[in-house]
DOVOMAR-284937 format. One record per residue: x, y, z of N, C-alpha, C in turn. Coordinates in steps of 0.05 Angstrom, whole numbers, plus 32768, in hexadecimal, padded with zeros to 4 digits. Example, Ala and Ser with C-alpha at 12.3 -4.5 7.8 and 13.67 -1.06 7.14 Angstrom:
BEGIN
81087F8E809C80F67FA6809C81087FBE809C/81017FD3808E81117FEB808F81028001809D/
END
This chain:
BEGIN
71E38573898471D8855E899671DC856789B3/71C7856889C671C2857889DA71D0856489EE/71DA856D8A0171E7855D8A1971D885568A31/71CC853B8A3371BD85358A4871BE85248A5F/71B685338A7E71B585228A9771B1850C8A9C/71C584F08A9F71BE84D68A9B71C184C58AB7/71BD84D28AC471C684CB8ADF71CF84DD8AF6/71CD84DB8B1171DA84F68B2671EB84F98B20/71F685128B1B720C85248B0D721C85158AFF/720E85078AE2721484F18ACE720985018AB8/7218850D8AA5721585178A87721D85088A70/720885088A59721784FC8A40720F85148A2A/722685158A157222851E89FB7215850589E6/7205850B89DE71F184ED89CC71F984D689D7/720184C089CD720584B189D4722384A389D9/723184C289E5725184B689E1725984B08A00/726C84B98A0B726F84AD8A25726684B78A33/726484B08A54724F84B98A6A726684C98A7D/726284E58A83727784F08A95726984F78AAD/727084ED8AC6726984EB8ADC727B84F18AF3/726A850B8B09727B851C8B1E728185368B11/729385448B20729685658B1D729E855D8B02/7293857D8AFD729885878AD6728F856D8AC7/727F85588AD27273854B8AB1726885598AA0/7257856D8AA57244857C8A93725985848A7B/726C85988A8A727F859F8A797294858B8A5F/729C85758A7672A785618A6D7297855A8A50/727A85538A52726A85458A40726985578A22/726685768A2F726185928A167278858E8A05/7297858D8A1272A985978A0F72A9857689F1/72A4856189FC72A5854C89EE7290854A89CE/7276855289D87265855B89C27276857089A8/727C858689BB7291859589A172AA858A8998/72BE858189A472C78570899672C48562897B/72AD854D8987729E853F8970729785568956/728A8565895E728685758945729485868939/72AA8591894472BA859D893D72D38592892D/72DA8577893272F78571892C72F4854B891A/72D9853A892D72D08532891D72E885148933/72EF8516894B73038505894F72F7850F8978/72F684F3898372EF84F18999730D84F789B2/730684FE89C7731B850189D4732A84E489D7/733C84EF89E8735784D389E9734A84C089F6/734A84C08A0C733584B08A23732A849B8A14/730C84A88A0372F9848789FC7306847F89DE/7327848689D8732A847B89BD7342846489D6/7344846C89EB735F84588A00734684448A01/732984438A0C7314843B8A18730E841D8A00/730C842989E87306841D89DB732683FD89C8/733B841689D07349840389C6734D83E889D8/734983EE89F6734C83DF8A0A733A83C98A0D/732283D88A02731083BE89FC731183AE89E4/732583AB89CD732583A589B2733E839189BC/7354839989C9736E839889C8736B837F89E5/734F837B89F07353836D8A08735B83508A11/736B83408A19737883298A13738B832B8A09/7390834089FE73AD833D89EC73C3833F89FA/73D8833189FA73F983398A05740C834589ED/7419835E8A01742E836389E37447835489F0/745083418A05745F832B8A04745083188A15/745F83068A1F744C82EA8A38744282F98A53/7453830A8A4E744583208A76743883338A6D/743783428A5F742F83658A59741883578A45/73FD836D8A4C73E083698A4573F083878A2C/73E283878A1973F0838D8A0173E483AD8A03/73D383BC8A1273D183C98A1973E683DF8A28/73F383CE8A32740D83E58A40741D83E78A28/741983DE8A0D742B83EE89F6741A83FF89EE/740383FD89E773F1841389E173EF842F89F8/73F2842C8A0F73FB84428A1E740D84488A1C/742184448A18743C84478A117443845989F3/7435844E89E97434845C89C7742C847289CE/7411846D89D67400849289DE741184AC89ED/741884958A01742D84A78A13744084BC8A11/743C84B489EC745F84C589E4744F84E389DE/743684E689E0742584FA89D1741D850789EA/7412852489D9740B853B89F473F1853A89E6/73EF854489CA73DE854D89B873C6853689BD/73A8853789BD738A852C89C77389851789A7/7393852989957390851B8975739B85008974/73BB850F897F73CC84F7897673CE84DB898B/73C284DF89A373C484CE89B273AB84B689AA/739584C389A0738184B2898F738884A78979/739B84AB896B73AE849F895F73B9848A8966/73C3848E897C73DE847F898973CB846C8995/73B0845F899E73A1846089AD7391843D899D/738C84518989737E8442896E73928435895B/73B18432895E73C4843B894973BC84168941/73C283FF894D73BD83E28943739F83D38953/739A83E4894E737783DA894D736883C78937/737183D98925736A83C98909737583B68905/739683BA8902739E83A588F673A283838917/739C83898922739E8373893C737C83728948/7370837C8931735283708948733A83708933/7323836C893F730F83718921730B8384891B/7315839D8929730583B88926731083BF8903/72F983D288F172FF83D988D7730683E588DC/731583F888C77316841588BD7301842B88B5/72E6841A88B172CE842F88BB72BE842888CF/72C8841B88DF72C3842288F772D8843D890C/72E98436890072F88450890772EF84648905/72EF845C88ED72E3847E88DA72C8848988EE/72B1847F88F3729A847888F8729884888913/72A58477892172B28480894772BF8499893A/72DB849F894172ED84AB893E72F184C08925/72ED84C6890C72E484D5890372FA84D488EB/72FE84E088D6731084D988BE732684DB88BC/733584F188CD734984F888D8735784E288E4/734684D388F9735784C0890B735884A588F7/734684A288E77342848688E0735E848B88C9/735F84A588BD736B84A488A0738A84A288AD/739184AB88C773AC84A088D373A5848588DB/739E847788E67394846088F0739F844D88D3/738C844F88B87398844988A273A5843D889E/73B9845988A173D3845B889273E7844888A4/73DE843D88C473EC843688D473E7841388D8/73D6840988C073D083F588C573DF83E488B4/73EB83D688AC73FB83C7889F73E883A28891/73E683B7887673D8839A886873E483838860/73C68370885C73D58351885E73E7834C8848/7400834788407412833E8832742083548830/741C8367883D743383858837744B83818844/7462838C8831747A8389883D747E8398884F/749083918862749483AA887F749A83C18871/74AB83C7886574B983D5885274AB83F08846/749B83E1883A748383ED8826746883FD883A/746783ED884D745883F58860746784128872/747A8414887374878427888A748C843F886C/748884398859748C84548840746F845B883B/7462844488457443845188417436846D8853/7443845B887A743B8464888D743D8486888D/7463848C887F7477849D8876746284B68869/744984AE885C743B84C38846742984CB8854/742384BC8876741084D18885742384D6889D/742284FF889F743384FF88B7742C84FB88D3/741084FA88D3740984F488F5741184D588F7/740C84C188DE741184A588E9742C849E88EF/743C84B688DB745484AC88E5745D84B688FA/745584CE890B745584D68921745484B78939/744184B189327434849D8948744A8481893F/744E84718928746284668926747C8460892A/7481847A893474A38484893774A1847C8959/7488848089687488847B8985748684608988/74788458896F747184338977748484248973/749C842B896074BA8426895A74C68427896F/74CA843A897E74D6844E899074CF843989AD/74AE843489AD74B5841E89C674B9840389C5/74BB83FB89A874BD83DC899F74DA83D289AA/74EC83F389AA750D83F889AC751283E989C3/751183D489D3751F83D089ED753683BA89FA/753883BC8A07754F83A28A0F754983838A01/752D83868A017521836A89FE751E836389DF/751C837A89CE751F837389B3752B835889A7/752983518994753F83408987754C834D8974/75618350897575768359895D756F83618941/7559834A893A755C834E8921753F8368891F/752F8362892C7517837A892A751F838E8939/753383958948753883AB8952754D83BF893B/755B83AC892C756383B1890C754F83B588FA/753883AF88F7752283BF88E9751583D388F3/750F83CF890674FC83E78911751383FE8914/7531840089147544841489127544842088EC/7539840888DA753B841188CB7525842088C5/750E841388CB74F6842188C374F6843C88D2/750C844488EF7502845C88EC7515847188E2/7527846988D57533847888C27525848088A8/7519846F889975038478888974F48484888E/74E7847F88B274D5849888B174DB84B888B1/74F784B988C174FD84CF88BE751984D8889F/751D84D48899752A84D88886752784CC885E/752284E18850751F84DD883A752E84C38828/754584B98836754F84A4882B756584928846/756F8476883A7578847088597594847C8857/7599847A883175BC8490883975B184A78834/75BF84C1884475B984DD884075C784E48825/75C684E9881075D584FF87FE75E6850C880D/75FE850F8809760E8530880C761D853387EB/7619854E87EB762C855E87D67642856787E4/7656856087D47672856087EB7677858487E4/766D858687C4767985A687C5766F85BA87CA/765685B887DD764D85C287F0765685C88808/766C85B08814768185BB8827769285CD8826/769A85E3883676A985F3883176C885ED8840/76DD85F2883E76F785EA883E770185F18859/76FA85E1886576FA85E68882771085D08892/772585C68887773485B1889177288593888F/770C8591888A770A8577888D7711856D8874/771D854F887B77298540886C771485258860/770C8529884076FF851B8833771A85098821/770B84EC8825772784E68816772A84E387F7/773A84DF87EB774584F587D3773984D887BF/773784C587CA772E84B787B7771184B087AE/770484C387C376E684C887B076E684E487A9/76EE84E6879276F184FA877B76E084FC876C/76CD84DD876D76B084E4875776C084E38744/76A584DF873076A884DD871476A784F48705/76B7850086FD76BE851E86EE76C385308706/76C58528871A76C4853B873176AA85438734/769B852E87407683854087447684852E8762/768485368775768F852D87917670852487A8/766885148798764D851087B4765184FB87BB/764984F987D2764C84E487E5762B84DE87FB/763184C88808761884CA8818762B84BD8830/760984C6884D761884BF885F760884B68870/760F8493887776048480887A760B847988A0/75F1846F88A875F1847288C67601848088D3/7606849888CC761A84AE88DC763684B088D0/763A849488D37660849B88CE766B848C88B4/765C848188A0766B8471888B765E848C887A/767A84978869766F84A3884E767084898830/7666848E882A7661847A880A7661848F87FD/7678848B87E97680848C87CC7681848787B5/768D849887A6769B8487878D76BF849D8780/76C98482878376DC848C876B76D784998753/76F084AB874876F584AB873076EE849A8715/76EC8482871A76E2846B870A76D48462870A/76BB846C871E769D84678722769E844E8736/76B2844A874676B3842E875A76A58440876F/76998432878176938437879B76A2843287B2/76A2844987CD76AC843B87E8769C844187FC/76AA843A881176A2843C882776B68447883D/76AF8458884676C3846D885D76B5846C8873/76C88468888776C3846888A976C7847D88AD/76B5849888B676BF84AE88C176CB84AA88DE/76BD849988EB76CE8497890C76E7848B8907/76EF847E88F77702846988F1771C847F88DA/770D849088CE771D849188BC772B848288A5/7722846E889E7729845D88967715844E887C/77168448886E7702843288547700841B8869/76E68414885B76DC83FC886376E083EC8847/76F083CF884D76F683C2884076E083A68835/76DD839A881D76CB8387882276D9836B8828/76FB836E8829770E834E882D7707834A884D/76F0833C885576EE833A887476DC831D886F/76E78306887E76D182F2887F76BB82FC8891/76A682F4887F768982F1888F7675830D8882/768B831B886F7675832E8860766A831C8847/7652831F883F764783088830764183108819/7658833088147663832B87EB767F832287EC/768C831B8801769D831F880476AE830887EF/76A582F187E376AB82D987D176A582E787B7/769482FB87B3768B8307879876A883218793/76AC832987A976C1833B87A176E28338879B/76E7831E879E76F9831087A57701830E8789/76E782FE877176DF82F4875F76E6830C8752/76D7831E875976DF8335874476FD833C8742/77018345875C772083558760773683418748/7736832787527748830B87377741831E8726/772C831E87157720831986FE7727833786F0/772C834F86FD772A836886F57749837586FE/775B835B86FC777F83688706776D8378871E/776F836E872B776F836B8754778583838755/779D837D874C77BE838A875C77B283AD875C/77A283B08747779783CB8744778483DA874E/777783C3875E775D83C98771776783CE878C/775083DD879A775383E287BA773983CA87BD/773F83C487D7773283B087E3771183BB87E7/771A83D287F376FD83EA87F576F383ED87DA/76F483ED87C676E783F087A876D683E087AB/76B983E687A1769E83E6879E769583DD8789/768183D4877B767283CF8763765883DE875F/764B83E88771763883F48771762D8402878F/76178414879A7610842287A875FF840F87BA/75F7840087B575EA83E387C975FC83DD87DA/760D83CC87C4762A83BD87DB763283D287EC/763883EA87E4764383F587F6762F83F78818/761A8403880876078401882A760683EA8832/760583CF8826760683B98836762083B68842/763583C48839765383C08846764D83D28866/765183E48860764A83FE8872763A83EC888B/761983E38885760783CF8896761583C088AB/762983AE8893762E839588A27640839888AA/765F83B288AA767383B688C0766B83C588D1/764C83D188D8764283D788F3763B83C588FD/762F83B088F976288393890A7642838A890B/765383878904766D837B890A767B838B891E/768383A28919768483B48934767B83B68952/765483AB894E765083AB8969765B838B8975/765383808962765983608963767883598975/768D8369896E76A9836C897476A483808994/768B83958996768783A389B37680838589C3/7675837B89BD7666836889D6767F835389D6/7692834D89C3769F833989D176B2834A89E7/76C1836289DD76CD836E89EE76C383708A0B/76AD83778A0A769C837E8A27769B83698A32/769C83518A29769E83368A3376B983308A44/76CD83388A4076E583338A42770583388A26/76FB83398A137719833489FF772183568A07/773A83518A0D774583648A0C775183718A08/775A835989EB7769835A89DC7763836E89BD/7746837889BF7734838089AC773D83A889B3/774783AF89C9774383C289CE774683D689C0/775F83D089AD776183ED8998775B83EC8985/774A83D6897D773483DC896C771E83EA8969/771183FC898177038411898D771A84298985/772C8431897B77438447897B773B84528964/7744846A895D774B8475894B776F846D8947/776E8477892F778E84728925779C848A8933/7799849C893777A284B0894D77AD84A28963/77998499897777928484898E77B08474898D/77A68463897A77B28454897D77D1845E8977/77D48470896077F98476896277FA84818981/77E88494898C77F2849889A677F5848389C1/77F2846889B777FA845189D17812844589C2/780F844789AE7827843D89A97844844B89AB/7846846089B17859847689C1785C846D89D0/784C845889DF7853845089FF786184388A01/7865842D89ED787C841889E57898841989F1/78A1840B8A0178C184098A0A78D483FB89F9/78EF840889FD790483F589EC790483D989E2/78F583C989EF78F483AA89EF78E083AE89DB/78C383BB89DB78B383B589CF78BA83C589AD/78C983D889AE78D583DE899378E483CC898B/78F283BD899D790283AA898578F383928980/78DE838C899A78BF8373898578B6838A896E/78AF8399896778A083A5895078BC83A8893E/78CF83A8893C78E483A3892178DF83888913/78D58372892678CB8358891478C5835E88FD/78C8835288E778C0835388C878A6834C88C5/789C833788DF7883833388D1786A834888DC/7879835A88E97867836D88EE7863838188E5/7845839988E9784883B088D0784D83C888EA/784E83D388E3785583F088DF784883FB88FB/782983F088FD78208400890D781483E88926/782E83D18925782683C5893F782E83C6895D/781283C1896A781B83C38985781E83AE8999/782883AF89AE782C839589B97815839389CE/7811836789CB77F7836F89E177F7837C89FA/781B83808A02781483888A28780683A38A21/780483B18A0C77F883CF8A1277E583D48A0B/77DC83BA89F677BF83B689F177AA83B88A05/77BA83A38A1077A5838E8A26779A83A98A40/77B783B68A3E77B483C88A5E77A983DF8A5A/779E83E38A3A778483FB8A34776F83F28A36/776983D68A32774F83CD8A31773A83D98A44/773C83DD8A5F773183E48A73772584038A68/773B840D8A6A772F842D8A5D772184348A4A/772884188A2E771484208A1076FF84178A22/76FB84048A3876DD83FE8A4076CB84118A4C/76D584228A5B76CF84338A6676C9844E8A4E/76D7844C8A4276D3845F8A2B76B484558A1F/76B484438A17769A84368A0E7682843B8A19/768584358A34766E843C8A44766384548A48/764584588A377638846E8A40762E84788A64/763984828A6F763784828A8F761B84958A8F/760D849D8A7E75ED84A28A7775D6848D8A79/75DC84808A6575CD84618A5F75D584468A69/75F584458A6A75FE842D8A637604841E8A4B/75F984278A3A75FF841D8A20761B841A8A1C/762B84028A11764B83FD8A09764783E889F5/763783F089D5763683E789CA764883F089AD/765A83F189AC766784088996767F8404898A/767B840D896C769383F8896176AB8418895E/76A6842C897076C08438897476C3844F898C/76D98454899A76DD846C89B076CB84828998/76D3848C898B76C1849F897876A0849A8986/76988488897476798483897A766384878992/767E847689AA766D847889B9767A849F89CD/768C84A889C5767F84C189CB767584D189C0/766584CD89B0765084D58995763D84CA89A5/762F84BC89A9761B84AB89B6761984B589D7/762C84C189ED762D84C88A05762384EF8A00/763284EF89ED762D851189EA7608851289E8/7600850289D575E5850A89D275D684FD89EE/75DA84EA89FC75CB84D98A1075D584EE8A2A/75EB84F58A2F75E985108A3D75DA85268A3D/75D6852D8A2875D285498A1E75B085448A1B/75A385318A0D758A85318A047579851A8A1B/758D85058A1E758084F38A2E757184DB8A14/757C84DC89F9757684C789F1758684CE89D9/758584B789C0759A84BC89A4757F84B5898D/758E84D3897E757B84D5895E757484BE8951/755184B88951754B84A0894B755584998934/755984AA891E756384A88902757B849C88FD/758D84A4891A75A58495891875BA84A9890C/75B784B888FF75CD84CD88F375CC84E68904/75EE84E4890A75F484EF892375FF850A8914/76118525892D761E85338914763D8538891E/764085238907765C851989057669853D8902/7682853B88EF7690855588E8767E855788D0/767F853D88C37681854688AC7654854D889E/7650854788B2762E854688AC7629856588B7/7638856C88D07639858B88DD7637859B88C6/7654859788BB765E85AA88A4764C85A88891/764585978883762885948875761385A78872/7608859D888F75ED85A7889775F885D08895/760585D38898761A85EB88A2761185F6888C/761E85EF8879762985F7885F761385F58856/75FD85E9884D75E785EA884675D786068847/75CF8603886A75C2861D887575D286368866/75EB8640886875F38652886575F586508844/75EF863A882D75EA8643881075D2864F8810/75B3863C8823759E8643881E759C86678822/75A18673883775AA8686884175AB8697882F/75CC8695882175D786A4880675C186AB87F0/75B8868887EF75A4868A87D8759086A587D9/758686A087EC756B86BB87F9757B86D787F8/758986D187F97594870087FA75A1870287E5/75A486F187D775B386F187B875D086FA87B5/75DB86EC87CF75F786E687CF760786D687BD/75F786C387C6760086A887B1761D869987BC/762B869D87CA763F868887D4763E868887F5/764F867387FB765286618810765986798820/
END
């Protein structure tokens, strides 16, 4: 289809858009091949068109819903994907079809377009495993997640859209590890997930909880920043009346509090002592200051409590106290510093349920200028992993065969 003069130095390719001033001619050719070549229009009249579909709309009471759609595109260099990003809720927020897409924009854009539209009665869920099976939509998804992320969120959808984009990037929301894939490098796995016959896998859940199982097929939950099991005897976890029930019922005296029933509970344990964690950051940041060495490692903390004077050794001989208490004057007079510890001096962010975390969270916001949307950071024990992996795959290929 030939490119013709529609005006003083005004060009069109058939009947698609009008380029007018220096290089239209070119502008208009360069657009004709396009069309025929790839079958998908430049970025420009797929912004042109969304703007006119999308017009009236607010994506809150001030913002014309358009500055999210620039925003989405924004994250893209590539002409494809920004037509994507461009067109991405067209369908599902306006009349436009899916062959009209097709129609305009060409099979390519519509068949991401698709995949990015979320049908009527579909679960969010189901929808973000759908998106998951085309990679340009999830390309474009991961940005529309990515700017949904902001101060203004509400809690609870800024908790989905964190989940959904863990699904997009990762095959499951707990990672698998094979523990005997680690090679013996000092790190300390604890001895009571031994697995069943000894077969030692574990997974590893938002960065720092590994989930297990005993010897007896129970499940746990491990704080790598903490060092420590996560317990389910805590009011306000909501098996926490079901476990109670069991523990009576199954001679309790023989159970750990951390013992599991199945691989669910445990990720819902794992879930809900990270919301409890930040939950315990914001009162601190508020003022309690009494919360402070709860941000500690057990390290941490034996090292303030060295700073104990005679008086305060003979308050900790009290009977009703354990072993590893400290008194509030030295609580109180860290507080300042765990706060400061908290604070990312990058972002500002001091949302964090440990000194661990949040210099896990400063290292990358330093270094990269933002943190892995997936959320799985690399702890020791995910390093050694990924480590140990590379160097079996490795072996495998030259027919070494070990670590």
């Amino acid at each position: 289809m030939p490119v013709r003069k529609v005006g003083e130095d005004c060009y069109q390719w058939g009947n698609q858009k009008v380029y007018c001033g220096k290089d239209a001619k070119r502008k208009a050719i360069l657009q004709g091949i396009a069309i025929e070549n790839t079958g998908w229009k430049e970025a420009e009249t797929a912004r042109d068109f969304a703007k006119k579909k999308h017009e009236g709309q607010m994506y809150d009471d001030e913002t014309p819903y358009m500055t999210h759609v620039d925003g989405v595109a924004g994250a893209f260099e590539d002409e494809h994907l920004k037509n994507i990003a461009y067109l991405h809720d067209v369908v599902e927020d306006t009349d436009v079809t899916i062959e009209e897409i097709r129609e305009r924009f060409g099979e390519d854009v519509s068949r991401a377009v698709d995949a990015l539209t979320r049908r009527k009665g579909e679960q969010y869920f189901d929808y973000i495993h759908r998106v998951k099976q085309h990679p340009e939509a999830t390309q474009v998804k991961l940005a529309d997640l990515h700017y949904n992320l902001n101060e203004n969120t509400k809690p609870s959808l800024a908790k989905r859209n964190r989940k959904a984009m863990r699904i997009l990037t990762h095959i499951s929301e707990a990672e698998e590890i094979n523990m005997n894939t680690v090679p013996n490098i000092g790190l300390t796995i604890p001895i009571h997930f031994g697995g069943v016959d000894g077969d030692r896998k574990m997974w590893l859940h938002n960065g720092h909880f590994l989930i297990g199982t005993t010897e007896d097929g129970r499940w746990g939950v491990y704080d790598l920043d903490r060092n420590d099991f996560v317990g389910w005897n805590y009011a306000g976890f909501p098996l926490t009346e079901k476990y109670w029930d069991w523990w009576k019922a199954n001679d309790g005296l023989k159970r750990e509090y951390w013992h599991l029933l199945n691989f669910e509970d445990a990720i819902l344990l794992a879930d809900w002592s990270d919301e409890k964690d930040k939950k315990r950051a914001d009162k601190f940041n508020q003022g309690a200051d009494d919360l402070s060495t709860s941000f500690m490692s057990k390290t941490q903390r034996s090292a303030l409590r060295m700073k104990m004077n005679r008086e305060d050794m003979e308050m900790a001989r009290h009977p009703n106290r354990s072993q590893n208490w400290i008194p509030m004057r030295l609580i109180k007079e860290k507080a300042q510093e765990v706060r400061e510890g908290l604070k990312c001096p990058t972002c500002g962010e001091n949302r964090f349920g440990t000194l661990v975390e949040a210099k896990r969270h400063q290292f990358y916001c330093n270094k990269y200028g933002f943190q892995p949307p997936n959320e799985l950071y690399f702890t020791p024990i995910s390093y050694f992993v990924a480590k140990s992996l590379h160097n079996n795959e490795k072996s495998s290929n030259d027919g070494t065969g070990h670590l």
